[in-house]
KOLKE-850241 format. One record per residue (C-alpha): residue in three letters; x, y, z. Coordinates in steps of 0.1 Angstrom, whole numbers, padded with zeros to 4 digits. Last residue first. Layout:
+------+-------+-------+-------+
: resn :     X :     Y :     Z :
+------+-------+-------+-------+
:  ALA :     X :     Y :     Z :
...
+------+-------+-------+-------+
This chain:
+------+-------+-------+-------+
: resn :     X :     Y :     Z :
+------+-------+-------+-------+
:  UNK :  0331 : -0049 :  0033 :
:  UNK :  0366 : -0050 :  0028 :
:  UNK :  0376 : -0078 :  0054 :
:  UNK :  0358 : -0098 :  0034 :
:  UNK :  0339 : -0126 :  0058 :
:  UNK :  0353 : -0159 :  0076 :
:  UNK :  0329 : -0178 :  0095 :
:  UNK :  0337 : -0197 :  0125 :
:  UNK :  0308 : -0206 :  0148 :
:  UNK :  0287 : -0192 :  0169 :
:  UNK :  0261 : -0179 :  0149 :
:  UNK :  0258 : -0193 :  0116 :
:  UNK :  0231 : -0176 :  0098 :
:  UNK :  0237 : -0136 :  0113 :
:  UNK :  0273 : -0145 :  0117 :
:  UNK :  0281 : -0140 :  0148 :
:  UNK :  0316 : -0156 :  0151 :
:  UNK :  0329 : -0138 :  0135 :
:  UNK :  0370 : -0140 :  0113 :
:  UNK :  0376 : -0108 :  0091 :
:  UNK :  0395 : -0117 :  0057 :
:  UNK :  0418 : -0090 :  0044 :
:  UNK :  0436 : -0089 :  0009 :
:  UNK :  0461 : -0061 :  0005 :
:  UNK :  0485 : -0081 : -0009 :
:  UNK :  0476 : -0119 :  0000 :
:  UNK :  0464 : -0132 :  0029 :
:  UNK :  0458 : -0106 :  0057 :
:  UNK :  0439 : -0126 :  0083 :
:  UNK :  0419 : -0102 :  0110 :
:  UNK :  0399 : -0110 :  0140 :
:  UNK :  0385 : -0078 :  0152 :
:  UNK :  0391 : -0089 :  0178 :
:  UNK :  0420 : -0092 :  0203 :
:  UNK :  0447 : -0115 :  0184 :
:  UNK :  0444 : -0151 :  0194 :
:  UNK :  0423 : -0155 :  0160 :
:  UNK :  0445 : -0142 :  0137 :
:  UNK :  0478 : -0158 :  0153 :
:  UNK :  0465 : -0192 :  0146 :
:  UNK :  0449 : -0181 :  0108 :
:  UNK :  0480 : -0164 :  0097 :
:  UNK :  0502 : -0194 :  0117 :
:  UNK :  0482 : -0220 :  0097 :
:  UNK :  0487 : -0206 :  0065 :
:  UNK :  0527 : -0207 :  0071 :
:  UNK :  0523 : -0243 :  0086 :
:  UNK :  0503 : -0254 :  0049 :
:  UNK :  0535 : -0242 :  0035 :
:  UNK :  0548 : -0212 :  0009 :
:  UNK :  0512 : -0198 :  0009 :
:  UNK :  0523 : -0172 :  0032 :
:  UNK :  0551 : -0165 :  0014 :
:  UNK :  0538 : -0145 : -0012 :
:  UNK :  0508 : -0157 : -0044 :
:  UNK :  0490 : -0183 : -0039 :
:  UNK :  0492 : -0215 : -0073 :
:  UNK :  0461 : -0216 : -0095 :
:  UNK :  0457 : -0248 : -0110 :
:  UNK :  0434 : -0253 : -0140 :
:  UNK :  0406 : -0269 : -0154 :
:  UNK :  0383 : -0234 : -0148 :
:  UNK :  0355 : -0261 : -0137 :
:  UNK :  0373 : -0287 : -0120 :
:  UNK :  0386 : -0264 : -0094 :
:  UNK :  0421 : -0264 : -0081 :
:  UNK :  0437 : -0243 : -0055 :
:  UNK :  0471 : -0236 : -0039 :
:  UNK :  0495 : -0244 : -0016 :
:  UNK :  0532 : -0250 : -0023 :
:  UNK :  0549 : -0275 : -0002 :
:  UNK :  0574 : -0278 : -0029 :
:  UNK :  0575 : -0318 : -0041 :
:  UNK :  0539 : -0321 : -0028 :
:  UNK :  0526 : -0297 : -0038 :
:  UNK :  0499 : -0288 : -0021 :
:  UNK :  0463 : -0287 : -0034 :
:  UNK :  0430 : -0265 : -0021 :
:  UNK :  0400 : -0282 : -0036 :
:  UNK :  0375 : -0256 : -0052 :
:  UNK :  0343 : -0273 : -0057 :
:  UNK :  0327 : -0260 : -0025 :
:  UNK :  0357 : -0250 : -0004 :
:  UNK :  0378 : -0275 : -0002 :
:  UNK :  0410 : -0290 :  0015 :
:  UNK :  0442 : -0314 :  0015 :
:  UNK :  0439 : -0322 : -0024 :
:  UNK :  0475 : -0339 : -0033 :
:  UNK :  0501 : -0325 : -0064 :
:  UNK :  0524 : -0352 : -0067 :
:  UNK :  0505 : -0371 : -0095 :
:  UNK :  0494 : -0340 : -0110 :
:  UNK :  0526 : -0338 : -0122 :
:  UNK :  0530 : -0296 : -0136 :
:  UNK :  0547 : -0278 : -0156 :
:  UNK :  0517 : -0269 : -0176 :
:  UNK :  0493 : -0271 : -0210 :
:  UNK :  0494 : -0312 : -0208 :
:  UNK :  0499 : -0312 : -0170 :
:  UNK :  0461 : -0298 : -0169 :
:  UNK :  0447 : -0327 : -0184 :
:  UNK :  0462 : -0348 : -0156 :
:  UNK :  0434 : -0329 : -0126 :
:  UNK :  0409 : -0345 : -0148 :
:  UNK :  0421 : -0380 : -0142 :
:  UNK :  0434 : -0373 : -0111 :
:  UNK :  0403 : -0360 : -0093 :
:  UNK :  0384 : -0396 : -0080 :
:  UNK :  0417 : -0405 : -0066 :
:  UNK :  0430 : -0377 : -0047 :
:  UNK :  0393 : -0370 : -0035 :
:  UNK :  0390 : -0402 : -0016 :
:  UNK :  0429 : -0404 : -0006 :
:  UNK :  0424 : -0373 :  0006 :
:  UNK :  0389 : -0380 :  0023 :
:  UNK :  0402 : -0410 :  0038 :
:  UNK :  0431 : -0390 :  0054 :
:  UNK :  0414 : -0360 :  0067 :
:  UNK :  0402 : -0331 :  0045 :
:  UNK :  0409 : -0294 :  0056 :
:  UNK :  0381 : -0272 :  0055 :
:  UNK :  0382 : -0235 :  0033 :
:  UNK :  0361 : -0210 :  0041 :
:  UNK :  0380 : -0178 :  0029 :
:  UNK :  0400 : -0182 :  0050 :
:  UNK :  0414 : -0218 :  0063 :
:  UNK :  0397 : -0231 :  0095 :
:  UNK :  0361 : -0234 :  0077 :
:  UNK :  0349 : -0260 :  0105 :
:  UNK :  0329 : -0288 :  0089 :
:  UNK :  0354 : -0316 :  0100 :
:  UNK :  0385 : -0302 :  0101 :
:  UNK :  0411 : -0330 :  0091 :
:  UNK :  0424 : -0355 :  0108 :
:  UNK :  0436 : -0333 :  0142 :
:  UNK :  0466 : -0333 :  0154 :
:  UNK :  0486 : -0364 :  0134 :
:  UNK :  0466 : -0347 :  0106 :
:  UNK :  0485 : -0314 :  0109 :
:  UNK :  0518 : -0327 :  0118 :
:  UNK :  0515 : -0349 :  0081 :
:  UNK :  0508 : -0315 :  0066 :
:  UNK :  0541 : -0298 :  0086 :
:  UNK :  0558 : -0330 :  0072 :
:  UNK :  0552 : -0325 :  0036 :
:  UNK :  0526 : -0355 :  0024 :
:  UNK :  0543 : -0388 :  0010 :
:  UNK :  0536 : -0400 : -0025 :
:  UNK :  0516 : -0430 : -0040 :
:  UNK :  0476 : -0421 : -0033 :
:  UNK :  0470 : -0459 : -0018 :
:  UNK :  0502 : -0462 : -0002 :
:  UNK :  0507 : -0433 :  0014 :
:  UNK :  0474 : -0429 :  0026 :
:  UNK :  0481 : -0468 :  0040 :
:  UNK :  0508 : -0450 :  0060 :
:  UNK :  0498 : -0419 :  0074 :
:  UNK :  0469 : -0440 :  0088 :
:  UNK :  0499 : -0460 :  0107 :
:  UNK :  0510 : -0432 :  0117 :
:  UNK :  0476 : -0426 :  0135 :
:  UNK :  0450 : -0398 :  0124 :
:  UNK :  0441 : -0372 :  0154 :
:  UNK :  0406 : -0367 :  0166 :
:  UNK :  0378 : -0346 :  0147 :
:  UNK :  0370 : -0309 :  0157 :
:  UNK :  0342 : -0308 :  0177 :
:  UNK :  0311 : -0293 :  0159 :
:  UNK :  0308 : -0255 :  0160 :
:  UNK :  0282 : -0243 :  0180 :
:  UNK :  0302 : -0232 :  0207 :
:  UNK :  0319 : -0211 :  0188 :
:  UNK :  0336 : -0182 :  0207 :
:  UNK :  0353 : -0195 :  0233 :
:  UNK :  0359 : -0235 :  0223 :
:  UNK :  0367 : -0219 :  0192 :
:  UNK :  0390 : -0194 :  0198 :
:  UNK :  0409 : -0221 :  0219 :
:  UNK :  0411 : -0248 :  0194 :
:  UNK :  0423 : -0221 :  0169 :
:  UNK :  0457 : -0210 :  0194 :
:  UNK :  0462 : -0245 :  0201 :
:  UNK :  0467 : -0253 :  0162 :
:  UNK :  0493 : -0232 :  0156 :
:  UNK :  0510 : -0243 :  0185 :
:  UNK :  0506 : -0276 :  0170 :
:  UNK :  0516 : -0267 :  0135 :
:  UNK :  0548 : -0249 :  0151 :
:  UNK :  0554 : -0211 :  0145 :
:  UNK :  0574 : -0205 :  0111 :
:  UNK :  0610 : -0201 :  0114 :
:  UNK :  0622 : -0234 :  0094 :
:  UNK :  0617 : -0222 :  0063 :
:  UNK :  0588 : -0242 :  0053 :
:  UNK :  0586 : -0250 :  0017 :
:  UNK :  0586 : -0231 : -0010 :
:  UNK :  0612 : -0205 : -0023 :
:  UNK :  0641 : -0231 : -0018 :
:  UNK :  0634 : -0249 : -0050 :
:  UNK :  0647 : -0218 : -0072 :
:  UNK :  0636 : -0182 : -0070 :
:  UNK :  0612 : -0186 : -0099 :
:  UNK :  0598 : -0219 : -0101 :
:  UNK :  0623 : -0245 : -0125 :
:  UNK :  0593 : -0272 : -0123 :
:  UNK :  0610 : -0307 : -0107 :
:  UNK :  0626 : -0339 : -0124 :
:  UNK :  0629 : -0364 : -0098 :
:  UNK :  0654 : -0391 : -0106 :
:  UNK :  0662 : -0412 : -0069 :
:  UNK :  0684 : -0411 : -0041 :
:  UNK :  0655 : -0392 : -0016 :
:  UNK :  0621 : -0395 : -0019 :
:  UNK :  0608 : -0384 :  0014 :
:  UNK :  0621 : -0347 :  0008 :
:  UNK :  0638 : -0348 : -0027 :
:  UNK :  0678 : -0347 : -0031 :
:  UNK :  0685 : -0366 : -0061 :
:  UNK :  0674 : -0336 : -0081 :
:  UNK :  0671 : -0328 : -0121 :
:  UNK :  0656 : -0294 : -0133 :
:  UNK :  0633 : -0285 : -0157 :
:  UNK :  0618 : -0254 : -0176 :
:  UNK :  0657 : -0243 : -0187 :
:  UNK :  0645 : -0228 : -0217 :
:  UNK :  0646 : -0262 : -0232 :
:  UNK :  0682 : -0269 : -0222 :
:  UNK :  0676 : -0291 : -0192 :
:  UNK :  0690 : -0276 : -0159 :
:  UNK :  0713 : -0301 : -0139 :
:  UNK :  0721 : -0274 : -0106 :
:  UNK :  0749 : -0290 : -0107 :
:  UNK :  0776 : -0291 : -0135 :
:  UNK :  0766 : -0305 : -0169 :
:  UNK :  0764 : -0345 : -0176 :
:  UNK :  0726 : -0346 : -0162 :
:  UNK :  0712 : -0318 : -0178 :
:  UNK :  0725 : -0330 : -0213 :
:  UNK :  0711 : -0367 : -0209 :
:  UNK :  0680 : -0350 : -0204 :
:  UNK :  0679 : -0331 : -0233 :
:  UNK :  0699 : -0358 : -0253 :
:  UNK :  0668 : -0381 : -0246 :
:  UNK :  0643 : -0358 : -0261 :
:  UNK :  0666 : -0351 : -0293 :
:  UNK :  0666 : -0388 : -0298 :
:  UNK :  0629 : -0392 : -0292 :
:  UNK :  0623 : -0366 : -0319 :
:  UNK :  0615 : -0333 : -0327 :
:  UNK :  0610 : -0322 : -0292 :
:  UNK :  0643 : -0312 : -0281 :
:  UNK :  0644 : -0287 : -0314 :
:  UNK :  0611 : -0272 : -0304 :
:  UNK :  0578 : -0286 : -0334 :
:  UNK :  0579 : -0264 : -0361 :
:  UNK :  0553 : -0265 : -0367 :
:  UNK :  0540 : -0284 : -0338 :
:  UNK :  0524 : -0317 : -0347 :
:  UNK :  0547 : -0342 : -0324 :
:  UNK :  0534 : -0316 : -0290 :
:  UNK :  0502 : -0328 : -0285 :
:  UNK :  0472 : -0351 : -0293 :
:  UNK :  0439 : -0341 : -0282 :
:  UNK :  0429 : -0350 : -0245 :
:  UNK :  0408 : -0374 : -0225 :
:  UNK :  0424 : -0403 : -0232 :
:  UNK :  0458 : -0390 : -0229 :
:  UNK :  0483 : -0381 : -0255 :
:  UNK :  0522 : -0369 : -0256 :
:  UNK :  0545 : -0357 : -0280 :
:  UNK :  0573 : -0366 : -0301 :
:  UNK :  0584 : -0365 : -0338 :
:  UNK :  0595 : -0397 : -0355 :
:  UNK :  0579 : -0381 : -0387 :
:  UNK :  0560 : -0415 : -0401 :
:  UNK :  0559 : -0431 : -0364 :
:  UNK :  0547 : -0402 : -0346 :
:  UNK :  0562 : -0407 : -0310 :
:  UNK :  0541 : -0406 : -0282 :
:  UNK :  0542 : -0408 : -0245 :
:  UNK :  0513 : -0414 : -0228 :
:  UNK :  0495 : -0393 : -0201 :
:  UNK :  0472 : -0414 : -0178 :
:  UNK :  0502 : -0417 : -0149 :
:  UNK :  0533 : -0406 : -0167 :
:  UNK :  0536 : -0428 : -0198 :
:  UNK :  0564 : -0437 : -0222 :
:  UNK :  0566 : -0452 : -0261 :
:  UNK :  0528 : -0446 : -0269 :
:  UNK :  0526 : -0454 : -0308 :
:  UNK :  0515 : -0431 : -0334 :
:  UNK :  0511 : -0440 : -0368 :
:  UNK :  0476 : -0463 : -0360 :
:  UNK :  0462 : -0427 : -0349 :
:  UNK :  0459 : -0412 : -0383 :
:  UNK :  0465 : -0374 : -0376 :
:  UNK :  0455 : -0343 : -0400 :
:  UNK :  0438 : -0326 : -0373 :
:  UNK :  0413 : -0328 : -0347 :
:  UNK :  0390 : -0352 : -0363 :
:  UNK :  0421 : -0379 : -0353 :
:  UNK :  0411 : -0379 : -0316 :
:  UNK :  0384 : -0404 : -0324 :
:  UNK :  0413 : -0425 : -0334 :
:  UNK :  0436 : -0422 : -0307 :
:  UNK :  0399 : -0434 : -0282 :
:  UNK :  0398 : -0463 : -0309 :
:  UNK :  0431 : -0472 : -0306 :
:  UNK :  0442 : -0470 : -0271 :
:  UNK :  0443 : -0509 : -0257 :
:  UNK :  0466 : -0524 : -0284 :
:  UNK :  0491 : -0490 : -0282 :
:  UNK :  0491 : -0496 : -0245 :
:  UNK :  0498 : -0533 : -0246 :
:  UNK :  0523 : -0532 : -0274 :
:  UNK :  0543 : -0506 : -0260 :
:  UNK :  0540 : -0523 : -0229 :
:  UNK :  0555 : -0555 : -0242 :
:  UNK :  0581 : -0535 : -0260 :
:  UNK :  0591 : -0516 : -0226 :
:  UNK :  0580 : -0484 : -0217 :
:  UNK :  0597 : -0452 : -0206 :
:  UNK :  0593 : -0435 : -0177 :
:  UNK :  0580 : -0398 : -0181 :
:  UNK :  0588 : -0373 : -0152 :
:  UNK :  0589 : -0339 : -0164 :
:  UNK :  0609 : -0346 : -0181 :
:  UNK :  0628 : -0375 : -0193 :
:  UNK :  0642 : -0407 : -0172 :
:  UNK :  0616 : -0410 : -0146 :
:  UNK :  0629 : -0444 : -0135 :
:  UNK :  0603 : -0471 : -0130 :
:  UNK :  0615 : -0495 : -0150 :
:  UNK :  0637 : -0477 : -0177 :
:  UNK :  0626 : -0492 : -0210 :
:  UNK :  0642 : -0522 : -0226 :
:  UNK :  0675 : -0507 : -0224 :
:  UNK :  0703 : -0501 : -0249 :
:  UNK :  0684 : -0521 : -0275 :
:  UNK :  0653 : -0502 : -0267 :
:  UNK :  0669 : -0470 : -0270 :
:  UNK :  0680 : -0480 : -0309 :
:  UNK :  0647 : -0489 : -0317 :
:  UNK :  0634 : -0450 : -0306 :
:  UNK :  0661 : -0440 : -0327 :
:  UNK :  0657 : -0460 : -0353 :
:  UNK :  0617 : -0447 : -0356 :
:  UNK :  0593 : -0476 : -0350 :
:  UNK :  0580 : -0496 : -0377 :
:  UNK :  0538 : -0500 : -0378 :
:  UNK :  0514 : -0528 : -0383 :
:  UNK :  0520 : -0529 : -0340 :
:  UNK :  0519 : -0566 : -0333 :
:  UNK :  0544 : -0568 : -0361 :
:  UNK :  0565 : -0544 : -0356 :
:  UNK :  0567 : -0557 : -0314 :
:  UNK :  0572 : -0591 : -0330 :
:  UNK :  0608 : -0578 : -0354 :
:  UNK :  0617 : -0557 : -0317 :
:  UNK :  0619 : -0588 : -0300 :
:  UNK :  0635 : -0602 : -0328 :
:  UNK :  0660 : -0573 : -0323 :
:  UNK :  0665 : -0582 : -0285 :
:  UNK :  0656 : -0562 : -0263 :
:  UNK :  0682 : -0546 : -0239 :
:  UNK :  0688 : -0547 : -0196 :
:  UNK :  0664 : -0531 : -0177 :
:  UNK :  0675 : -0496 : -0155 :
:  UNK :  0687 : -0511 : -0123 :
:  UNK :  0660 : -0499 : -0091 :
:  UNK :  0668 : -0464 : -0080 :
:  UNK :  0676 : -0460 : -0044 :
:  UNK :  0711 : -0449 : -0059 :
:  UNK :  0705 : -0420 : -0069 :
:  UNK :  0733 : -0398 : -0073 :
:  UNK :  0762 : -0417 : -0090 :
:  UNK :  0754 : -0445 : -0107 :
:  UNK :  0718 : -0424 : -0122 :
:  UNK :  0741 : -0397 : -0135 :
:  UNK :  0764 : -0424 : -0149 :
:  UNK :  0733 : -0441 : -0165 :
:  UNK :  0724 : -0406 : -0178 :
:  UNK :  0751 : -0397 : -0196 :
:  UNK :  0757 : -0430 : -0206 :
:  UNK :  0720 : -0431 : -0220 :
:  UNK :  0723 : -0399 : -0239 :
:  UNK :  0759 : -0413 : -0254 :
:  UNK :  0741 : -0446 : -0270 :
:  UNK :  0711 : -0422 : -0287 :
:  UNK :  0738 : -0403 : -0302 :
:  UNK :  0743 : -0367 : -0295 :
+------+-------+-------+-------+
């Protein structure tokens, strides 16, 4: 498929369904293109050429998996300017020379590269070695930016669900919670979308959370007080500074209390973050949490620290709900198994109902795993401490 057809496919896609998306830019011009050679020392492939004419990038449409925009010839030249000696110290790591490849897209600190001699693709960041234009042989969508395009402009012509054809790893929606109208590309999971997220019968956040206030206004009393709720309007300027929205049952959570304090509510110790520390942790974790997208499925960009436990941050999802943990250490995510983990309101009914049970105070997480809620702890007495059910 030519590089012309890809982008019908997709512009009718985009006409269609998503129509909060801002109009994809209109073409370069070929003496735009003659300055960008210039500026660069390099030619870029005909394909990637022949995009540009069609569009001078796509704004701030996602138009390739798993969520890549692509740049215009001023960016091009911008990020290709700014990247050279951190490409070049990358080039020890095989047989790369670094002013042949040229970012064409970006999603957050991960570039989109094309190889200029081959005109096969892959992506970079500053803290990674090149990947994916070096395979041998590299997969048939990734061979070059024409192939890459036709992938997603193949997903979005077929019937719905819009699977891409590599292996069917991505899927298209227009129908994302807080995002809706708009290009999301999201991780095929087992089961489909509907396996995470709440499913509407768990018990209420705040009933949830009346059920722990009262087990630890009786039984802690040395616990601190937990802290007041966030505002909407705290909601808001999160929003804005970190860039997506929270699931609701999260934003429930805050709008009852912001955050835990120093109370381990979630077992095995974990405390919930309020919004400055969200937007705190968010930011200073992103560049390292974006290595891990290289080897994954994953957009570290939508994927939001809401608690911790030491160094472990526990992450949501915030396309799925999903819960899980991060830690900086074994660079990696590490996603719950079972429903329980399907929603922070899910986690919060294990812990709720846990604790206005008679005691002992029981939490069975995952499988066969048991945590024991006391509240004498031999060095924390009355407060909440979460112990192996096992030992």
């Amino acid at each position: 498929m030519s590089v012309e057809e890809s982008w019908k496919k997709i512009e009718r896609w985009i006409a269609q369904h998503a129509p909060e998306e801002a109009p994809l830019p209109g073409p370069c011009t070929h003496a735009d293109l003659e300055r960008l050679h210039e500026r660069l020392g390099v030619r870029l492939p005909e394909d990637v050429a022949r995009s540009l004419l069609r569009h001078n990038g796509s704004g701030h449409t996602a138009v390739t998996p798993p969520g890549f925009v692509l740049y215009d010839v001023e960016q091009i030249a911008r990020e290709h300017g700014n990247s050279p000696e951190r490409r070049f110290g990358r080039d020890r790591y095989g047989p790369f020379d670094g002013s042949l490849i040229v970012p064409v897209g970006g999603m957050g600190d991960t570039k989109l590269v094309v190889n200029t001699r081959t005109g096969g693709m892959g992506h970079w960041g500053s803290r990674m070695p090149y990947y994916g234009p070096f395979e041998d042989p590299p997969p048939l969508w990734r061979s070059s930016f024409c192939s890459l395009l036709d992938n997603a402009g193949h997903a979005l012509a077929s019937p719905p669900p819009w699977f891409t054809r590599d292996d069917g790893k991505w899927q298209a929606t227009c129908v994302w919670p807080h995002i809706p109208g708009r290009l999301i590309w999201t991780d095929n999971v087992p089961g489909g979308l509907d396996e995470w997220g709440p499913k509407g019968d768990e018990t209420p956040v705040e009933e949830s959370w009346e059920n722990i206030e009262r087990w630890l206004a009786q039984q802690a009393p040395q616990e601190d007080p937990l802290p007041e709720p966030c505002t909407r309007a705290d909601l808001e300027s999160l929003y804005e500074r970190i860039g997506v929205r929270l699931p609701d049952d999260i934003e429930r959570s805050l709008l009852r209390h912001d955050g835990s304090g120093r109370t381990d509510i979630i077992p095995p110790g974990f405390v919930l973050y309020g919004v400055e520390q969200i937007a705190q942790v968010y930011a200073g974790s992103l560049e390292y949490r974006l290595e891990d997208d290289l080897y994954g499925r994953y957009d570290s960009r939508r994927i939001v620290p809401i608690g911790a436990l030491n160094v472990t941050k526990l992450v949501v999802n915030t396309r799925t709900g999903r819960i899980g943990e991060w830690d900086i250490e074994d660079a990696g995510y590490r996603w719950f198994e079972g429903p329980l983990w399907r929603c922070l309101a899910s986690v919060l009914e294990l812990v709720g109902n846990a604790l206005v049970s008679p005691p002992p105070w029981i939490a069975r997480t995952s499988g066969d795993e048991e945590w024991e809620a006391t509240d004498v702890d031999l060095d924390f007495p009355g407060t909440l401490v979460w112990t192996d059910g096992d030992e």
